[in-house]
C-alpha positions as CSV (number, residue, x, y, z in Angstrom):
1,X,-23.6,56.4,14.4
2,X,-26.9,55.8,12.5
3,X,-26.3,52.0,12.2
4,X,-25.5,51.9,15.8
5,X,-29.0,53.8,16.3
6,X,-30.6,51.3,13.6
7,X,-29.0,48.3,16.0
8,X,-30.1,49.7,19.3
9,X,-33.7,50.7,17.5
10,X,-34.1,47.3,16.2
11,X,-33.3,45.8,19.7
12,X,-36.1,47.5,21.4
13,X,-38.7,46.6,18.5
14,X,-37.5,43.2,19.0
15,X,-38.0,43.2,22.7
16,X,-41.5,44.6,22.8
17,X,-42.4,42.4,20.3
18,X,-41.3,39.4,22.0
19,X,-43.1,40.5,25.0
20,X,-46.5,41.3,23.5
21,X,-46.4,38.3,21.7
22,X,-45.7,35.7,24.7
23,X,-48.3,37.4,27.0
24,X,-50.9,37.2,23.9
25,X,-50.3,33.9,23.0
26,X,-50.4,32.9,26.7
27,X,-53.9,34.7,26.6
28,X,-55.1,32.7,24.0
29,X,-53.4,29.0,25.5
30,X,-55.5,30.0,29.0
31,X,-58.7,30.8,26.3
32,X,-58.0,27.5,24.9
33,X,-57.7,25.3,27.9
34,X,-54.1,24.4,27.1
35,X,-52.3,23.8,30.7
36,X,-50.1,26.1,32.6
37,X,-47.4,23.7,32.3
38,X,-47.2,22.8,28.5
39,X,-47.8,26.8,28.2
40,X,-45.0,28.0,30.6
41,X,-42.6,25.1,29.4
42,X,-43.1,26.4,25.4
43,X,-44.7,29.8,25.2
44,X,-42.8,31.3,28.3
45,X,-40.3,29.1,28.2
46,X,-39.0,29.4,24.5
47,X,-40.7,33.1,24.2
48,X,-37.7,34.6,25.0
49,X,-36.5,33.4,22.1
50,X,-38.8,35.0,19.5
51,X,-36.1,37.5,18.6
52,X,-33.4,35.3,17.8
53,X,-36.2,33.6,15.8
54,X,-37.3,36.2,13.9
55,X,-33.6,37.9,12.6
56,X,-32.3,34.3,11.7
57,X,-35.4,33.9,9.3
58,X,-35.3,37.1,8.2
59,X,-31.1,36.9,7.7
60,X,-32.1,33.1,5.9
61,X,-34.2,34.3,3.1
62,X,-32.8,37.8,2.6
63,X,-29.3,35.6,1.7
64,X,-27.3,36.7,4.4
65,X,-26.7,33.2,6.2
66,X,-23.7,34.1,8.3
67,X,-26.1,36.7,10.4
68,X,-28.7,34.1,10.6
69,X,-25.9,31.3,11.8
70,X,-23.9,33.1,13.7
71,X,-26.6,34.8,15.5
72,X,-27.7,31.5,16.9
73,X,-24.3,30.3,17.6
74,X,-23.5,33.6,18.7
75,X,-26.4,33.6,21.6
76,X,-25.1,30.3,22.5
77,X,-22.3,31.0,23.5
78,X,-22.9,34.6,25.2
79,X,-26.3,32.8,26.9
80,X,-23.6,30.8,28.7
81,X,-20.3,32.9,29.2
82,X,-21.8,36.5,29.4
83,X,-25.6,36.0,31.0
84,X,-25.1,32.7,33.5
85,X,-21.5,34.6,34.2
86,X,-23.2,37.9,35.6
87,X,-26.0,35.8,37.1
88,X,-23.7,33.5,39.0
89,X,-21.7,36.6,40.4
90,X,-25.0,38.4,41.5
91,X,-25.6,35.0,43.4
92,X,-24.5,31.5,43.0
93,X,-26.7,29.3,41.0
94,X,-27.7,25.9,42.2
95,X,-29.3,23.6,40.0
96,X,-31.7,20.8,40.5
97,X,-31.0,17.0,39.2
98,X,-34.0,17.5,36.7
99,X,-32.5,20.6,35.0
100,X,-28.8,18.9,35.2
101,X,-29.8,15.6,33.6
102,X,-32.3,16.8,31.3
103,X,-31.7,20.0,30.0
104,X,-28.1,20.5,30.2
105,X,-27.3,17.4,28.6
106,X,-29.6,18.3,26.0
107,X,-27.7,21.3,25.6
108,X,-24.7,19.7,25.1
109,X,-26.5,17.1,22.6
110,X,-28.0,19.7,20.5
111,X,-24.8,21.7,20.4
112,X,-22.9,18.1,18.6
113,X,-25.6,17.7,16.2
114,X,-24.9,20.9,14.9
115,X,-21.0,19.6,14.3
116,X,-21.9,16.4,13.0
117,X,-24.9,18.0,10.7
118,X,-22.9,21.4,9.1
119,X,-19.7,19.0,8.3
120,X,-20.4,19.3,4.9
121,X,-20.0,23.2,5.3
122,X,-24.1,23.8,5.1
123,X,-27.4,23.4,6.6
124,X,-29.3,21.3,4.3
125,X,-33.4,21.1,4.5
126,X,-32.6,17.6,6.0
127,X,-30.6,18.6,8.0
128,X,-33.6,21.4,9.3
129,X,-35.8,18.0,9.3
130,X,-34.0,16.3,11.9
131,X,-33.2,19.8,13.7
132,X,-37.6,20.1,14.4
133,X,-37.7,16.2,14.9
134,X,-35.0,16.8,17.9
135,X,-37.1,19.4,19.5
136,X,-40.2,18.4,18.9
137,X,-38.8,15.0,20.7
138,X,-37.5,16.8,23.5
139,X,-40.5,19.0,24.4
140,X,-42.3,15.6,24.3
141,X,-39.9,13.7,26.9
142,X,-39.9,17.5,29.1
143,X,-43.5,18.2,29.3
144,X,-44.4,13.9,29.9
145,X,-41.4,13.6,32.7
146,X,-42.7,17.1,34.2
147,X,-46.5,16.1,34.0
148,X,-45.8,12.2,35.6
149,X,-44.4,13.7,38.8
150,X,-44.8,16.9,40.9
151,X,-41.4,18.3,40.3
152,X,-40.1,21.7,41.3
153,X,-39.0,22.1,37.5
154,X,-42.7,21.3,36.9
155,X,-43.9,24.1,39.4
156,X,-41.8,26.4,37.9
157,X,-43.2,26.3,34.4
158,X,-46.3,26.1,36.1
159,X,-45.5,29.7,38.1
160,X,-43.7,31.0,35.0
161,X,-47.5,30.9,33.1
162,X,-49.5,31.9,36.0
163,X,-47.6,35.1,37.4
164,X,-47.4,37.0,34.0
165,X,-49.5,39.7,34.6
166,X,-51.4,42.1,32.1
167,X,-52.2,39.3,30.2
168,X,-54.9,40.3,27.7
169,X,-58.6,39.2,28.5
170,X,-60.8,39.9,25.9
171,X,-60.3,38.2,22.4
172,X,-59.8,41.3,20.9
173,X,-57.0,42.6,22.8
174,X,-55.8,38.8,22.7
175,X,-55.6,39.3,18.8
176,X,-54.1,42.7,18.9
177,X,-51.0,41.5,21.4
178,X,-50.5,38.8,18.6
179,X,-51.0,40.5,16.0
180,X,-49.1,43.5,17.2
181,X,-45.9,41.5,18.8
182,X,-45.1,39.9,15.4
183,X,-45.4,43.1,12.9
184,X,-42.5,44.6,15.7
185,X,-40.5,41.5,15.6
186,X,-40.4,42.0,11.7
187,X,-39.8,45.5,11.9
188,X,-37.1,45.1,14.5
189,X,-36.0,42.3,12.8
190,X,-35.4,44.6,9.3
191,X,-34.0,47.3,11.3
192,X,-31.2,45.5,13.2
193,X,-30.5,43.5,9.9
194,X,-29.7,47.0,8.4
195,X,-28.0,48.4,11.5
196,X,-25.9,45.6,12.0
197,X,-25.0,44.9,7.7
198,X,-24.3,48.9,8.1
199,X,-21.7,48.4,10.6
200,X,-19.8,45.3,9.1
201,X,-19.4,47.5,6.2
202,X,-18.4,50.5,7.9
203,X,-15.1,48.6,9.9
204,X,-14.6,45.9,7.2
205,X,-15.4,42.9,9.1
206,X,-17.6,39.8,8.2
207,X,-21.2,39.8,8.8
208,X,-20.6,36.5,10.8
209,X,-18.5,38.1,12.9
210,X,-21.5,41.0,13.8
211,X,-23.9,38.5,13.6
212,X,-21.5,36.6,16.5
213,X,-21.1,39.5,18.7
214,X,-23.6,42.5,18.6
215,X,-26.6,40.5,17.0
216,X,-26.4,38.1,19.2
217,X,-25.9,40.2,22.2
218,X,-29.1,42.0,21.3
219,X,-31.4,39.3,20.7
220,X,-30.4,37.6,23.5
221,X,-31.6,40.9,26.5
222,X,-35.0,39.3,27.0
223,X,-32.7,36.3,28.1
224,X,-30.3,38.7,29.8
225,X,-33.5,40.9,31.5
226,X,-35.5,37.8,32.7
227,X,-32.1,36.1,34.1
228,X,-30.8,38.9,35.8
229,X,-33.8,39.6,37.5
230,X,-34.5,36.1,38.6
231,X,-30.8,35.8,40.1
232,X,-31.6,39.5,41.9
233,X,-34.8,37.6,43.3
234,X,-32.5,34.4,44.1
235,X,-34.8,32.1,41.6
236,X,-31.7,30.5,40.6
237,X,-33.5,27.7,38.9
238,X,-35.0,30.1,36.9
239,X,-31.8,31.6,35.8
240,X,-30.2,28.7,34.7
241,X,-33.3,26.5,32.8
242,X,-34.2,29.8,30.8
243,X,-30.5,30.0,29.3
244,X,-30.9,26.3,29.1
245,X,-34.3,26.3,27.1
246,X,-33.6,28.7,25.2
247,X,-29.6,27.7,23.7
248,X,-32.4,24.2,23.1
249,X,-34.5,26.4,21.3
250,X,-32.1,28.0,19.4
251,X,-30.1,25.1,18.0
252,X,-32.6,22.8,17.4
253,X,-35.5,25.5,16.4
254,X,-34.6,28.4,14.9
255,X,-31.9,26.5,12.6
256,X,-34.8,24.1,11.9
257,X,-37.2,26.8,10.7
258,X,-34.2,28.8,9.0
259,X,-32.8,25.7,7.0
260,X,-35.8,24.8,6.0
261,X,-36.8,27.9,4.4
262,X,-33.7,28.6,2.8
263,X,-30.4,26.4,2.8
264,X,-27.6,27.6,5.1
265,X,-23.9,27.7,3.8
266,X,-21.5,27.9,7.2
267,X,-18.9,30.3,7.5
268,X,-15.4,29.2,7.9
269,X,-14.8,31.0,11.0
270,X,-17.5,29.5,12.2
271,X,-16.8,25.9,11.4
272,X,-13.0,26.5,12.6
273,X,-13.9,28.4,15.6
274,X,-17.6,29.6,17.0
275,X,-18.7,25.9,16.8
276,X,-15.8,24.5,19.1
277,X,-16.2,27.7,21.1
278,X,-20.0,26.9,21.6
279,X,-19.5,22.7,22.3
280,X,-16.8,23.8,24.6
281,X,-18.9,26.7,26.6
282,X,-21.5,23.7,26.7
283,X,-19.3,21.1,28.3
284,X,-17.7,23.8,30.3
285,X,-21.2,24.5,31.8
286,X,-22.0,20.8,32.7
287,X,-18.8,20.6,34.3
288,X,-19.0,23.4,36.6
289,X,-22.7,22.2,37.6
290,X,-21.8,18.9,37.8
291,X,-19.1,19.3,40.4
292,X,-21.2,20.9,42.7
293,X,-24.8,21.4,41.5
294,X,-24.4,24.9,41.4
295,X,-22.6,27.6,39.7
296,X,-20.3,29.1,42.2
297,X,-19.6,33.6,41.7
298,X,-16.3,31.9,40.9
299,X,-17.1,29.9,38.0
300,X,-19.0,32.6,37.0
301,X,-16.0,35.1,36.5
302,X,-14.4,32.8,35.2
303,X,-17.4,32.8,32.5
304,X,-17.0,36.3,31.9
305,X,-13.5,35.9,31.5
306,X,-14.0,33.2,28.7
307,X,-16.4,35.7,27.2
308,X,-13.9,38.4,27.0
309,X,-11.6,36.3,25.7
310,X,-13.9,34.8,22.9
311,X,-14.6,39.0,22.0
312,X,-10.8,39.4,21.8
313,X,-10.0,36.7,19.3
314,X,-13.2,37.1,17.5
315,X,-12.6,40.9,16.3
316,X,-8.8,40.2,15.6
317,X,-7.3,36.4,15.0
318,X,-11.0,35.7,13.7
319,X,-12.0,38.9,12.8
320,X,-12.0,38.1,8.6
C-alpha cells in the first residue's frame, strides 16, 4: 500500500511540475519575443511530456534502464491504445491532411528507428546522437511548413500559446514557476521511481514490466487530462496532434537525452514484444486515419480493446 501511495504521490508531483514549468517557460518565451507558434509547437506542445522526461533520466543514471525504456515505450503505446481509444469514444476524431502526412508518419518513422537502432540489444550514445538530430530535424521541417502557410495546424499551436492563462508576469514569479516546476519533477520523479521499484519487488515482476504499465500510465495523465478535455470540447485536432507530438517527443527526445547520459541496455521483453507492440499500435493508428481521416468511436473500442489485451499478456505471457 505505501508503494502504491509513493506511485500515486509521485504522479501528482510530476503533474504540477509539468504544469508550472510550461506556463513559466511560456512566460519567459512571450518575455523574450520568441513567437506564439514556435512556443506552442515546443513548449506547449512537447510540455506534456516533461514527466516522461524527467523519470527516464532519472531511471538512466540511477541504472535502472528498463523503467527508463519501457516508460517511453510504455507511453507509446498506451498514448495510442488507451488515451486516443477513450477520446475517439467521447467523440470521433477527424484529422487534418497536415497532422496525417506529417506527424503521423513521423510517428511511425520514429517508432522504426528505434527497431533498427536497439538491434544490437542497447541504446548507444550514437545512437542518442541521431535520436536529437531526428527531432531537432523534425521541429525544423514543422515550425518552417507551419510558418510558410496559414494552416489550421499553425492556428492551433498558435491558440495552444495564447489561451494558457495564469501565466506568470513579472520576472520573479517567471523564475519561481521554472524554478519551482523542475525541483517537483525531480521529487516526483524520485518518488514514483521508489513507488514503482517497491512494487516490482513486492509481486516479483520485472521493472520493465512496471515501467510498461503503471509508469507509463502515470506520466502520461497530463496527455490523458489535456486530451480528454479537448475531445469533451470537440477540439479533435487537438486530441490527436498532442498524442502525436508527444509519442515524437518521446522516442526521438527523451531516449536522446537518456542515452546520452547513460547507455541503455534493452530488455528482452521489450525487444521480443513492447517494440512490435508499439510499431504495430503506430501503423494501426495511420490506418484507421487514413481510411477515413478520422478516428471513428469504433476504432476507438477497438483501441481499448488492443490495450487490454497488451495488459493481459504483459502481466502473464510477458510478465518475467
Amino acid at each position: 500500500m505505501l508503494n502504491f501511495l509513493l506511485l500515486l504521490l509521485g504522479v501528482a508531483l510530476l503533474t504540477a511540475g509539468g504544469e508550472a514549468l510550461i506556463r513559466g517557460s511560456l512566460a519567459a518565451a512571450r518575455r523574450l519575443g520568441v513567437s506564439p507558434l514556435l512556443s506552442g509547437l515546443v513548449i506547449v506542445g512537447f510540455g506534456t511530456s516533461a514527466p516522461e522526461l524527467v523519470v527516464s533520466i532519472d531511471a538512466a543514471v540511477n541504472g535502472r534502464p528498463d523503467i527508463a525504456i519501457g516508460n517511453v515505450v510504455g507511453s507509446n503505446i498506451g498514448n495510442i491504445f488507451l488515451i486516443l481509444g477513450v477520446c475517439a469514444l467521447i467523440t470521433p476524431l477527424a484529422v487534418k491532411p497536415l497532422a496525417l502526412h506529417r506527424d503521423a508518419v513521423t510517428v511511425v518513422a520514429a517508432s522504426i528507428l528505434f527497431l533498427v537502432l536497439v538491434g544490437g540489444s542497447a541504446l548507444q550514445r550514437t545512437d542518442a546522437a541521431i535520436l536529437l538530430l531526428a527531432l531537432l530535424a523534425y521541429l525544423s521541417w514543422a515550425y518552417l511548413t507551419e510558418r510558410s502557410s496559414v494552416t489550421l495546424s499553425a492556428e492551433l499551436h498558435i491558440a495552444e500559446a495564447e489561451e494558457l492563462s495564469m501565466v506568470p508576469k513579472s520576472l520573479l514569479w517567471i523564475v519561481a514557476a521554472v524554478f519551482f516546476g523542475l525541483l517537483l519533477l525531480i521529487g516526483g520523479s524520485q518518488v514514483l521511481l521508489t513507488g514503482a521499484v517497491g512494487i516490482a519487488e513486492h509481486f516479483g515482476v520485472s521493472e520493465a514490466v512496471i515501467g510498461l504499465t503503471l509508469v507509463a500510465v502515470g506520466t502520461s495523465l497530463p496527455e490523458l487530462s489535456i486530451s480528454v478535455i479537448a475531445a469533451i470540447r470537440r477540439h479533435a485536432d487537438v486530441a490527436v496532434g498532442n498524442i502525436l507530438g508527444s509519442n515524437i517527443f518521446n522516442l526521438l527526445g527523451i531516449l536522446g537525452v537518456s542515452a546520452l547520459l547513460q547507455p541503455l541496455p534493452v530488455h528482452a521483453r521489450i525487444l521480443q514484444f513492447d517494440q512490435w507492440v508499439m510499431l504495430g499500435a503506430a501503423l494501426l493508428l495511420i490506418l484507421f486515419l487514413y481510411t477515413g481521416r478520422r478516428l471513428s468511436r469504433l476504432e476507438g473500442g477497438l483501441l481499448l480493446i488492443g490495450y487490454g489485451i497488451y495488459l493481459g499478456l504483459s502481466f502473464t505471457v510477458f510478465g518475467d
